[in-house]
C-alpha positions in Angstrom: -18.6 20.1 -4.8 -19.3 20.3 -8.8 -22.2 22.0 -10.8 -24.0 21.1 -13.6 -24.4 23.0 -16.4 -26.8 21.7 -19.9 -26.5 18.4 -18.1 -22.5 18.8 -17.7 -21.0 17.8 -14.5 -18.6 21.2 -14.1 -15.5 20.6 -11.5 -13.9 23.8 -11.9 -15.2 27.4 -12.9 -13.1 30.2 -14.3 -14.0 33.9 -15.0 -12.1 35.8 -17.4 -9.0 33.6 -17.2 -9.2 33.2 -13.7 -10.2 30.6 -11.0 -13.6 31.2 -9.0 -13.4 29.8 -5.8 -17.1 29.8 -4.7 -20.1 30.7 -7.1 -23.7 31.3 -5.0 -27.2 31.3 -6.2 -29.4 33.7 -4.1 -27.5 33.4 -0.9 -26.9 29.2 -1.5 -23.5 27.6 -2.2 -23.9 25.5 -5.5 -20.2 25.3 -6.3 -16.8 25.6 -4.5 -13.4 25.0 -5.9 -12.0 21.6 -4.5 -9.3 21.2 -1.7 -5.7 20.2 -3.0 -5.3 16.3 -2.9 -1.8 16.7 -1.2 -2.1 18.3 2.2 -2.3 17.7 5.8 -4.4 14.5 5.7 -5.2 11.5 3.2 -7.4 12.5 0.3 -9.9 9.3 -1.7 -10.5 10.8 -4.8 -13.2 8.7 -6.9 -11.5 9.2 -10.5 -15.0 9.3 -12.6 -16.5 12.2 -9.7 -19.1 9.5 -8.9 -19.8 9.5 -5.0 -18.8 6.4 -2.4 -18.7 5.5 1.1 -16.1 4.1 3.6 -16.4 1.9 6.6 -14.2 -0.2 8.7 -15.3 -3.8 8.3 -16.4 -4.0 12.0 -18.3 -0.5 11.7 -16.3 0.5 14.9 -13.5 2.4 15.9 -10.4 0.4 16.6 -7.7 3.1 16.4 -6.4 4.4 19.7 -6.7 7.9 19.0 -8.7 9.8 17.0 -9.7 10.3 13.0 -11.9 12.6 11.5 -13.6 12.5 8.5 -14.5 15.4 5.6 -16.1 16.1 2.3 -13.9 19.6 2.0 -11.1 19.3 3.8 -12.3 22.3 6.0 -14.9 20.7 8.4 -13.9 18.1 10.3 -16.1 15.3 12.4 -14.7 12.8 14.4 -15.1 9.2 12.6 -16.6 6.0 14.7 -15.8 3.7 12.1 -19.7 3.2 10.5 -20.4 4.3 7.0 -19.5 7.7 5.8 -20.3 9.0 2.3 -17.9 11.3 0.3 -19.0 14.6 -1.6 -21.0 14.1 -4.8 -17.9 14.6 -6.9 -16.4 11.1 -5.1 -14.0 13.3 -2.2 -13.4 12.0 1.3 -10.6 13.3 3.0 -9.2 11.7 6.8 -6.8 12.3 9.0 -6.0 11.7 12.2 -4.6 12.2 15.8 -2.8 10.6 18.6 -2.9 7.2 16.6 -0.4 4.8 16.6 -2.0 1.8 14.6 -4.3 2.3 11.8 -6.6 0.3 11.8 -5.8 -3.1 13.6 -4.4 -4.1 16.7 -2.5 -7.4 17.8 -6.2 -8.6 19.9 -8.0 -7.2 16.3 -6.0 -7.9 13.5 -9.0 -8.3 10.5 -10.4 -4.5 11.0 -9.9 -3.1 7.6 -11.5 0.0 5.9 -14.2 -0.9 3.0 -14.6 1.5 0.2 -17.9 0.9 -2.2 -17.0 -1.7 -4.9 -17.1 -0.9 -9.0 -15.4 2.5 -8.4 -11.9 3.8 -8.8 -10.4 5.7 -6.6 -7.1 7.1 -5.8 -5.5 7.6 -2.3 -2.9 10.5 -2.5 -1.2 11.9 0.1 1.2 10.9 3.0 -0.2 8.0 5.0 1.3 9.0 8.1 -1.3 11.8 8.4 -3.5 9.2 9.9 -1.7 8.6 12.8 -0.9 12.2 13.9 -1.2 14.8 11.0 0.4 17.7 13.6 3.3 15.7 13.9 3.7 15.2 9.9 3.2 18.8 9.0 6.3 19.3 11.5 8.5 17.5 9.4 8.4 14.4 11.8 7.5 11.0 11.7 4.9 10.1 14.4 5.6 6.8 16.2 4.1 3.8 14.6 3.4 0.2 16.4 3.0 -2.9 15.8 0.2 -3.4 13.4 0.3 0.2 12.5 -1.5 -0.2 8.9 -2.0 -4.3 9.2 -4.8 -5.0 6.5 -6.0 -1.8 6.2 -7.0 -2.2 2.3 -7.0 -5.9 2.3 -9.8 -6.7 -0.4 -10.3 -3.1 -1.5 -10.4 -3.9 -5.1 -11.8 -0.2 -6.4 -8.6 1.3 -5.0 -6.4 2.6 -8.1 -3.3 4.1 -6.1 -1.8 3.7 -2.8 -0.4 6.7 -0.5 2.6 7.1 0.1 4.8 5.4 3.2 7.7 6.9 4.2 8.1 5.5 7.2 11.9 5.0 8.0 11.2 3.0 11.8 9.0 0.2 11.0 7.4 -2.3 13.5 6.6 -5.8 13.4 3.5 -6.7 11.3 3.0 -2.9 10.5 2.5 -3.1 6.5 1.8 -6.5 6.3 -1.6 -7.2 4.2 -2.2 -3.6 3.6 -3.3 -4.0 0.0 -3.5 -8.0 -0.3 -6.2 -8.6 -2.7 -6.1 -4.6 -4.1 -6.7 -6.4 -8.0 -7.0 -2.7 -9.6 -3.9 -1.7 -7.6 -1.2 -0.7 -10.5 2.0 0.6 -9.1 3.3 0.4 -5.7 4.5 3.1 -2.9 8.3 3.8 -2.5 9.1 1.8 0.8 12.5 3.6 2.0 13.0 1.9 5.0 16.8 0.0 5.0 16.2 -1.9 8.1 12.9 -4.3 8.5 11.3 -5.7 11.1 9.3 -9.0 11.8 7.1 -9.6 8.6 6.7 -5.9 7.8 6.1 -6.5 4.4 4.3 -10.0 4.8 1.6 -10.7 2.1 1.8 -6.5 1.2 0.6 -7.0 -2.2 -0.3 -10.6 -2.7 -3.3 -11.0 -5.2 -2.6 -7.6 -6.3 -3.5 -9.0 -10.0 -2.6 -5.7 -12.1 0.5 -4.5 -10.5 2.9 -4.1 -13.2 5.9 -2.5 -11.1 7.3 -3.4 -7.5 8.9 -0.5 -5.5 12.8 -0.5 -4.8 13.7 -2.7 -1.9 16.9 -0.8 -0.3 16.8 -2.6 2.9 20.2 -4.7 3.7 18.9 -5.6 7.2 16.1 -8.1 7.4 13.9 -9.8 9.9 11.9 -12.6 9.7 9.5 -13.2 7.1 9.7 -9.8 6.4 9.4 -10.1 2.2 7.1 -13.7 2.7 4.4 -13.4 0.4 5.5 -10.0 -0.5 4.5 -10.3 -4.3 2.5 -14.0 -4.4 0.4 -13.9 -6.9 0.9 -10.5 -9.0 0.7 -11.9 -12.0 1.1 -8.5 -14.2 4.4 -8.0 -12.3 7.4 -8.7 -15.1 10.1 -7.8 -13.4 11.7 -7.9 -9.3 13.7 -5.3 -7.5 17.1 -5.5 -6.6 17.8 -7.6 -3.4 20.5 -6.4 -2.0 21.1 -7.9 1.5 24.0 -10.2 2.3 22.6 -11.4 5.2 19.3 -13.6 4.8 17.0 -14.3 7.9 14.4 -17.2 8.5 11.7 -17.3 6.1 12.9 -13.7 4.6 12.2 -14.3 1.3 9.7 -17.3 1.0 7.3 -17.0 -1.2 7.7 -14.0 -2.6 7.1 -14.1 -5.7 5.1 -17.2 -5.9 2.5 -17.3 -8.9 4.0 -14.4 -10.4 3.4 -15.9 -14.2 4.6 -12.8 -15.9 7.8 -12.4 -14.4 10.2 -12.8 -17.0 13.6 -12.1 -15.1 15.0 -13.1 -11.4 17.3 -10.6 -9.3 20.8 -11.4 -8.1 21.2 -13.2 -4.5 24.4 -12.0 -3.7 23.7 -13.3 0.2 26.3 -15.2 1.8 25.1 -15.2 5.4 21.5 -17.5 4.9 18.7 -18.5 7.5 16.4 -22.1 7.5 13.9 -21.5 4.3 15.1 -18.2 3.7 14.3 -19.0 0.0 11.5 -21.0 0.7 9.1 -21.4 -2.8 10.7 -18.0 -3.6 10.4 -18.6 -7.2 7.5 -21.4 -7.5 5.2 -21.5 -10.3 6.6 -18.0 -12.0 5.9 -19.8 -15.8 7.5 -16.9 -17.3 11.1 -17.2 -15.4 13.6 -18.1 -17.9 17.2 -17.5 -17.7 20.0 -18.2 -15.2 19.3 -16.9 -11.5 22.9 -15.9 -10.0 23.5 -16.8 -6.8 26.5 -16.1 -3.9 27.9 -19.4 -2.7 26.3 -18.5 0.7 26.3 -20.7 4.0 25.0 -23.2 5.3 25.0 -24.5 1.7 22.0 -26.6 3.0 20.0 -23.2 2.6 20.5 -22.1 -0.8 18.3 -21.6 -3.1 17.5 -25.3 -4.3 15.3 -26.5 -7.7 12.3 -26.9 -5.7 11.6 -23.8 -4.9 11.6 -22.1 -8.6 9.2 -25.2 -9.5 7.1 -24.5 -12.2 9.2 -22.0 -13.8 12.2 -22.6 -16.4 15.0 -20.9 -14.9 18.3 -22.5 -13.8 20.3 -21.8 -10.8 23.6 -20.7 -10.9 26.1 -20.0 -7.9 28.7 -17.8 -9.4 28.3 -14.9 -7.4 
């Protein structure tokens, strides 16, 4: 909640040095001092104060628990999915319980939350308090399945900043499309997790137009089509993590950073254990790739990485690795 004073949208109030909490004007509440963003749920935090609302694209409920919704982070309502509108200094906060998908399912993969275009606004906190915020503020991960965040933001283009995922289990499909199409997205969410599973990260951040960072990729175990798409299209990115997996599985890496025109660099490929189209148009159409892109002399030699699939760029491929 904010006040206005000589036309001045006022966020916080201080009295002789110190913070007021609540200020009341003949027995009414006109200003009280916002929640923290970081706490036991997921906080949307419009960055110019201006209001918004938040739906799921289907205006239902399709998590198999429960979420609530709030404007202060002290009353909670249960959430149906249809419209909800944040505080009029742009705060929503959700969390959730007994969830184990957020918000898609294998039968409804396309449910995705819609925030109100033209507006910027940050998600902070720890994603996980969706699924069961008890469990987080325990110290635990709560159990995530398949699908668990599949295209949750896809399209949200007035989101600014991602929560966080530190989610060490994955499961198959869970981040895949999370923030595809994001365009105002800038910088990415740690992603800890060393062993993958079946396109985890699938198509996480394609079309995310003003990323200008990827997150560290520690993982040395790999599933199928778990980086595909990772990265197609982010054409602010300039530079890729380090890959550091020796063993490469089918379709692991395909595509991923297709149409990234302002990469300028390639990582290592020290993999000498490789799957059918492991590199598959890894490196297609990145105009800015210059440079030699060191390779390990992995097997069968059939899947290498070949000159088709860094077409369009001017790299050259070297196996010296």
């Amino acid at each position: 909640m904010s006040i206005t004073i000589n036309g001045v949208g006022v966020v916080k109030v201080y009295c002789n040095g110190a913070d007021v909490t609540s200020v009341y004007l003949d027995g009414v509440l006109v200003y009280s001092e916002a929640p923290p963003a970081q706490g036991p749920y997921l906080s949307f935090i419009e960055r110019n104060h201006e209001p918004f609302t938040l739906s799921t694209s289907g205006q239902r409920k399709s998590w198999d628990g429960a979420l609530y919704y709030s404007t202060d982070a002290v009353s909670w309502t249960e959430w149906d999915g249809t419209e909800v509108s944040s505080s009029n200094d742009g705060r929503l906060y959700l969390r959730g319980a007994n969830n184990t998908y957020i918000p898609a399912t294998a039968a409804n993969k396309y449910q995705k939350f819609v925030l109100s275009s033209g507006k910027q606004i940050d998600c902070i906190g720890n994603a996980e308090n969706l699924l069961d915020y008890a469990t987080v503020q325990s110290g635990r991960h709560p159990q995530m399945a398949q699908f668990g965040y599949y295209y949750m933001f896809n399209g949200c283009t007035s989101l600014t900043s991602a929560p966080t995922l530190p989610a060490t289990t994955l499961a198959n499909y869970c981040y895949a499309n999370m923030f595809n199409g994001c365009t105002s997205l800038v910088s990415a969410p740690v992603l800890p997790a060393t062993t993958l599973t079946q396109s985890c990260y699938q198509q996480m951040f394609q079309g995310c137009t003003s990323l200008v960072s990827a997150p560290t990729l520690p993982a040395t175990t790999l599933a199928n089509y778990c980086y595909a798409n990772m990265f197609n299209g982010c054409t602010s990115l300039t530079s890729a993590p380090v890959l550091p997996a020796t063993t490469l599985t089918t379709y692991g890496y395909a595509s991923m950073f297709n149409g990234c025109t302002g990469l300028a660099s390639a990582p290592a490929l020290p993999a000498t254990t490789l799957k059918s189209n492991c590199y598959n148009s890894m490196f297609v159409n990145c105009t800015s790739l210059t440079g030699i892109i060191h390779c390990a002399r992995g097997t069968p030699s059939s899947y290498r990485l070949t000159a088709a699939d860094i077409t369009g760029s001017s790299a050259t491929i070297a196996f010296d690795l």
